[in-house]
C-alpha positions in Angstrom: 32.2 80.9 128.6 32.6 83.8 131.2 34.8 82.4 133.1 37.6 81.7 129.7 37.2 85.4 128.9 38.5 86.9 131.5 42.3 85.6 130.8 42.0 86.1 126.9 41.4 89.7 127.8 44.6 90.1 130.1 46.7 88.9 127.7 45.5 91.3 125.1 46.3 94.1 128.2 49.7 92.3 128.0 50.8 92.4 124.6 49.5 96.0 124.0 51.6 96.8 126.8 54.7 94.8 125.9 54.6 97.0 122.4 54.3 99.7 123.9 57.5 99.4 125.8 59.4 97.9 122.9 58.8 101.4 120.8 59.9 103.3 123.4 62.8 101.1 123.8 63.5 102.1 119.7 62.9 105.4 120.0 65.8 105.9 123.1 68.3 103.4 120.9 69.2 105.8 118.6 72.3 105.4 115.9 75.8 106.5 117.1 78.6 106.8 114.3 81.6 104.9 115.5 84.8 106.4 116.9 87.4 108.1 114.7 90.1 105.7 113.9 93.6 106.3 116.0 96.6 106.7 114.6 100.2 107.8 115.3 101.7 111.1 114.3 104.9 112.6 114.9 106.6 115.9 114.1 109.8 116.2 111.5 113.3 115.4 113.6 114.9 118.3 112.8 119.2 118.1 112.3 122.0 118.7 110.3 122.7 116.9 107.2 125.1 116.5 105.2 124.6 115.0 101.5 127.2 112.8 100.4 127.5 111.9 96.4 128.1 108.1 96.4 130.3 106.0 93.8 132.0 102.9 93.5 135.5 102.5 92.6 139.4 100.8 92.7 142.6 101.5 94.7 145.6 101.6 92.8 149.0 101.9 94.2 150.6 105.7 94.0 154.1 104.2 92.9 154.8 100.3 91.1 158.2 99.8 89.5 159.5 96.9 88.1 163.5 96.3 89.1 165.1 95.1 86.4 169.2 94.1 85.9 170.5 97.4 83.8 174.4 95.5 84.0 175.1 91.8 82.5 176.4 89.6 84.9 175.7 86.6 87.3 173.0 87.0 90.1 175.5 86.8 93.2 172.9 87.3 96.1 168.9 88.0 96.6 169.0 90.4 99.5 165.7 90.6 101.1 162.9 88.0 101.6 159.9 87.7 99.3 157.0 90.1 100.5 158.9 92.2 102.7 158.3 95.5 103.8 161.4 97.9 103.0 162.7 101.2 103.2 163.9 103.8 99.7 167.8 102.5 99.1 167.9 99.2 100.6 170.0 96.4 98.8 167.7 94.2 97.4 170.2 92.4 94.6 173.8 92.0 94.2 174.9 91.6 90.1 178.4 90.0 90.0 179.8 93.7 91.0 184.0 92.4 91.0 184.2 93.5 87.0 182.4 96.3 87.1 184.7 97.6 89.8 187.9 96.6 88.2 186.4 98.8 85.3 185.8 102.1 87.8 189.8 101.4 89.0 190.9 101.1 85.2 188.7 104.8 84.1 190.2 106.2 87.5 193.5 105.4 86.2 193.0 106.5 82.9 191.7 109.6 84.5 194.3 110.1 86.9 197.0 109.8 83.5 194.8 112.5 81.4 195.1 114.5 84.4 198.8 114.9 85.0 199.3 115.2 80.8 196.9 118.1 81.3 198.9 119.8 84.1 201.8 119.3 82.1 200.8 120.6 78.6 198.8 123.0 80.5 202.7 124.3 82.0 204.2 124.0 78.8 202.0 126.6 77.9 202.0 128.9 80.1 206.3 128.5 80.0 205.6 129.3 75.7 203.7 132.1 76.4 206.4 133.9 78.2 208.8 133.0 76.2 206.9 134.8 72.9 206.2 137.7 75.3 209.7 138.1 75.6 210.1 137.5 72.2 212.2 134.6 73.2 210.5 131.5 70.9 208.4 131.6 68.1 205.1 132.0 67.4 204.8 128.3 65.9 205.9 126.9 69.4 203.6 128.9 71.1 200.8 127.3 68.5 201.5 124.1 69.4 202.0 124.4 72.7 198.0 125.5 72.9 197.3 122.8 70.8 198.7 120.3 73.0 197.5 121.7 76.1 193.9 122.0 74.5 194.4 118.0 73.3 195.3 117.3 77.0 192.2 118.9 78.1 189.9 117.0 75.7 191.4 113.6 77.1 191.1 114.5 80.5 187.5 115.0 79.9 186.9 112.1 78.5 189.0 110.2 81.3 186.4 111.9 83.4 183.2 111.0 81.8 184.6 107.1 81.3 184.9 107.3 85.2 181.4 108.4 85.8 180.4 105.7 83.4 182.3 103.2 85.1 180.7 104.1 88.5 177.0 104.4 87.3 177.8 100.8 85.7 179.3 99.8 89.3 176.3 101.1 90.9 173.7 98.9 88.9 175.3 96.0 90.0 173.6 96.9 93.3 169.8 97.0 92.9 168.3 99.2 95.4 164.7 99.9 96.2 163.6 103.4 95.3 161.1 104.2 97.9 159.6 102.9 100.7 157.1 99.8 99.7 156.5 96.1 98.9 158.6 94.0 97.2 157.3 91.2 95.8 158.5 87.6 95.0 161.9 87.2 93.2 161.8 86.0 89.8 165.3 85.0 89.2 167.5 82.9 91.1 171.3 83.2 92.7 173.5 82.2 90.2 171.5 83.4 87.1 173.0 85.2 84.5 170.7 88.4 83.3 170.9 91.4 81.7 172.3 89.7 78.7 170.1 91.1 75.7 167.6 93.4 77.2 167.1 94.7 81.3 165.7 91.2 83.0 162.8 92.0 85.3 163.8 90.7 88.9 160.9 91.4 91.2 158.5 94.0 91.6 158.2 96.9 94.5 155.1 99.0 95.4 154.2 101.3 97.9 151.3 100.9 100.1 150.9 104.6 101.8 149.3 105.8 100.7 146.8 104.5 97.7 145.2 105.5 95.0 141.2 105.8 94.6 140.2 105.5 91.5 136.4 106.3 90.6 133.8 107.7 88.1 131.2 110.5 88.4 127.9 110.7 86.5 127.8 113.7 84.3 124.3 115.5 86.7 126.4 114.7 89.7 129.4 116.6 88.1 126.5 119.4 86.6 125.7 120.0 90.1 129.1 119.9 92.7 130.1 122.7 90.1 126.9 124.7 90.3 127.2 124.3 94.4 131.1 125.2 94.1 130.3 128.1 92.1 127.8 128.9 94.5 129.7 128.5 97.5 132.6 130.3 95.5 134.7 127.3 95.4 137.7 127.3 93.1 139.0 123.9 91.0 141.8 124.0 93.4 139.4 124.1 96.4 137.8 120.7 94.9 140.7 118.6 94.5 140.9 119.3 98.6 137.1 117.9 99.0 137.4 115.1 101.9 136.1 111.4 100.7 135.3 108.3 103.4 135.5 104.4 101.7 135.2 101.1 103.1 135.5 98.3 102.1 132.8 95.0 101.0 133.6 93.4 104.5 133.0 96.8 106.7 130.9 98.7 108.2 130.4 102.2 107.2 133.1 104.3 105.4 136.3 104.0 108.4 138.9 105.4 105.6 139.5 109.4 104.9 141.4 111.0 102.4 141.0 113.9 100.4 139.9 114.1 96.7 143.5 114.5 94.4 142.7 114.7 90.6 139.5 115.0 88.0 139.8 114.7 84.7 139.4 118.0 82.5 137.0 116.4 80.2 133.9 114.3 80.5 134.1 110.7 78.9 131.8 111.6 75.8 131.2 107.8 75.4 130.4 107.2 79.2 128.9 110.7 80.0 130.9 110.1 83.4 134.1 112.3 84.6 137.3 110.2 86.0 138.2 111.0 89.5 141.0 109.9 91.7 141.4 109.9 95.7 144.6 109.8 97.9 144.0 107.6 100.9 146.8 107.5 103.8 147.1 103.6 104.4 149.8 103.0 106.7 148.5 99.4 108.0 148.6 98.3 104.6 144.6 97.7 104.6 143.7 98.3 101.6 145.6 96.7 98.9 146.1 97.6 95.2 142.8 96.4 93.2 140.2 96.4 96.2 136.8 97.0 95.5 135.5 100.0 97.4 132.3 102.0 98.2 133.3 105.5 97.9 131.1 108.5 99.6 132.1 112.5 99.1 130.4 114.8 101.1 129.2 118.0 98.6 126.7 119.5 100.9 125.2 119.9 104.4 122.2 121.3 105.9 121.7 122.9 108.6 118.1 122.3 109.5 116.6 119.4 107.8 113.8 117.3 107.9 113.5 114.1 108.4 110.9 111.2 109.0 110.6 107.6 109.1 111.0 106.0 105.5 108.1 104.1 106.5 105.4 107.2 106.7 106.0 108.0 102.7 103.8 106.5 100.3 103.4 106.9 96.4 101.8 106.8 93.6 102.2 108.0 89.7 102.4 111.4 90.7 105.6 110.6 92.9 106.2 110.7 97.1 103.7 112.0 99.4 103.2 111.6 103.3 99.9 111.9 105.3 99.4 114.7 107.2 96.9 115.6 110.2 95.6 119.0 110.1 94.3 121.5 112.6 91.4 119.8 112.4 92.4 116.4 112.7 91.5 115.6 109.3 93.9 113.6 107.1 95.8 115.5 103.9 97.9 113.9 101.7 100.4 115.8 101.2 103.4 115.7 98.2 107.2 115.9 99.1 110.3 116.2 97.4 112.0 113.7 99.5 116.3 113.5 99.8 118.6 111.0 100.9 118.1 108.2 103.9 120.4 109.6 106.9 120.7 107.4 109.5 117.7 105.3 109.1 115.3 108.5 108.4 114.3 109.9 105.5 115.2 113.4 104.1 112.8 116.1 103.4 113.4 118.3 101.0 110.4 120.2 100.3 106.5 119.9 101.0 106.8 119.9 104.6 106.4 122.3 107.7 108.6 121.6 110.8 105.5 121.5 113.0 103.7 119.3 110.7 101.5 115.7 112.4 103.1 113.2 109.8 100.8 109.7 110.1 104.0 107.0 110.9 101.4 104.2 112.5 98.1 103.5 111.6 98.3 104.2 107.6 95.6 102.3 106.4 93.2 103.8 108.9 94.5 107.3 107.7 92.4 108.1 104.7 92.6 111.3 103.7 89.0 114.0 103.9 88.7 111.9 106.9 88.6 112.7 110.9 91.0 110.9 113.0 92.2 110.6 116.2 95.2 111.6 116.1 97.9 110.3 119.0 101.4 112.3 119.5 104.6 110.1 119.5 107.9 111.4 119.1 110.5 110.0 116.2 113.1 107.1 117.7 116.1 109.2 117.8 118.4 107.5 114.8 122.4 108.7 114.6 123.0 110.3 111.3 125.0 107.9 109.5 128.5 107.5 109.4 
């Protein structure tokens, strides 16, 4: 028995001991609250802006005319080739012009014979008149010698205006373009007799530089260009000069410039929109009649704006808001009244400070009342847009 005591009584030793170190082990180990989360902040990219009022609209061609035949008489020639590019008084189509010029030499004629019976009643006159002054012939003679020479005159007036007639007729026979532009396909043939009842339409012509815009503006976009024109002290005249950019479906950007050239007086009651129309030069012929366009005017710029990524703003039923990190690194959500995108980046109109920490990585560990940790990056420089 004494001899199994002994180790019974060391172990005791042991465990008592072993406690001992595992409280003191508990009491070193105390609890350490983890790190603050890390997240990535940036300041506002501050830079002009300007703010563009975009539309949707149509080009239309500044001048169409349909060429008709004003003379009757056979199609002799087509003059040009279908689709062809010409300038204001080419020869386009010749209408059977040998009568019509027989008719100018026939009124000349005429004109030529109303002339010389004018010169000569117009002497006979002039002889009667002396005559009575010297009381050498009557009065009567002298009475109808005015009459005559007054009847000549009336003749040789109309002579005239048959002649001008007769030309103006000679002159449709040739039908010219009248302006520079587009013809399109013929729609009669050589040989065709036309002009018989009405004016026969033989082709069509268009010009192509420059077009027509045509577009519509909602009635709060029209409420406010006027209430920054008036404040700006802008006149109606100085808005029909405003500059507008389009492109088209298959481009990039808006790589056409023209300036604004009409507005409607009234706003479409129906609609609530007003009509505008554009004047774009277009001397490659690139934008046809009937294009659909996307159509930006620029009504305002900025000077110093802010903007961040599109990406930092969040929101909820009370509207846009970013998260911001204070002096003391602790998150704020803050509301903005946020503007246009411009160039990939978001504009911001009110609610922010230039020298604001915006949250632009990390937002789910950015809750706001809480610390974080807050790591500086600068905004990706973006072009403004173009």
């Amino acid at each position: 028995m004494p001899a199994t005591s002994v180790p019974r009584t060391g172990s005791i030793a042991l465990l008592i001991s072993s406690a001992a170190l595992l409280l003191v082990g508990c009491e070193q180990n105390s609890y350490q609250p983890p790190p603050p989360p890390k997240v990535e902040v940036a300041q506002p990219v501050q830079r002009a802006v300007t703010r563009y009022l975009e539309a949707t609209g149509n080009t239309a061609p500044v001048k169409s005319v349909d060429l008709v035949a004003r003379v009757q008489g056979f199609l002799q020639s087509i003059d040009y080739k279908d689709g062809d590019t010409i300038k204001e008084g080419t020869t386009l189509f010749t209408i059977e012009p040998e009568t019509y010029k027989l008719k100018l030499d026939q009124a000349q004629a005429a004109e030529a014979g109303a002339q010389a019976s004018f010169k000569q009643a117009e002497a006979d006159y002039k002889r009667q008149a002396d005559l009575v002054a010297r009381q050498a012939a009557s009065q009567v003679a002298l009475d109808n010698s005015i009459s005559a020479r007054d009847n000549a005159q009336a003749n040789l007036q109309q002579a005239q205006v048959n002649t001008k007639i007769a030309k103006v007729n000679f002159g449709y026979t040739k039908v010219t373009a009248p302006f520079d532009g587009v013809v399109s396909a013929h729609q009669v043939s050589v040989g065709e007799l036309v002009g018989v009842a009405s004016p026969t339409q033989l082709a069509t012509i268009v010009a192509l530089d420059p077009v027509y815009v045509n577009f519509t503006v909602n009635e709060q976009d029209v409420l406010r260009i006027r209430a920054e024109a008036r404040r700006r002290g802008m006149t109606s005249s100085d808005l029909q000069q405003f500059p507008i950019e389009l492109g088209l479906q298959t481009e990039n950007g808006y790589p056409h410039q023209g300036k604004l050239d009409y507005a409607a007086p009234t706003v479409n009651a129906s609609t609530g929109t007003l009509a505008v129309r554009g004047l774009v030069p277009n001397p490659d012929h690139v934008l046809l009649p009937g294009y659909f366009v996307r159509i930006r005017v620029p009504v305002d710029r900025t000077e110093a704006a802010l903007l961040v990524p599109d990406t930092a703003l969040g929101s909820d039923q009370s509207g846009r808001y970013v998260l911001v990190v204070n002096g003391d690194n602790v998150v704020e959500q803050r509301k903005v009244k946020v503007g246009p995108l411009d160039g990939g980046l978001r504009v911001i109109d009110g609610g922010l400070k230039a020298d604001d920490r915006v949250v632009v990585a990390g937002l789910l560990r950015a809750i706001p009342g809480q610390k974080v940790d807050p790591q500086l990056k600068a905004i990706e420089p973006v072009s403004a847009s173009k």
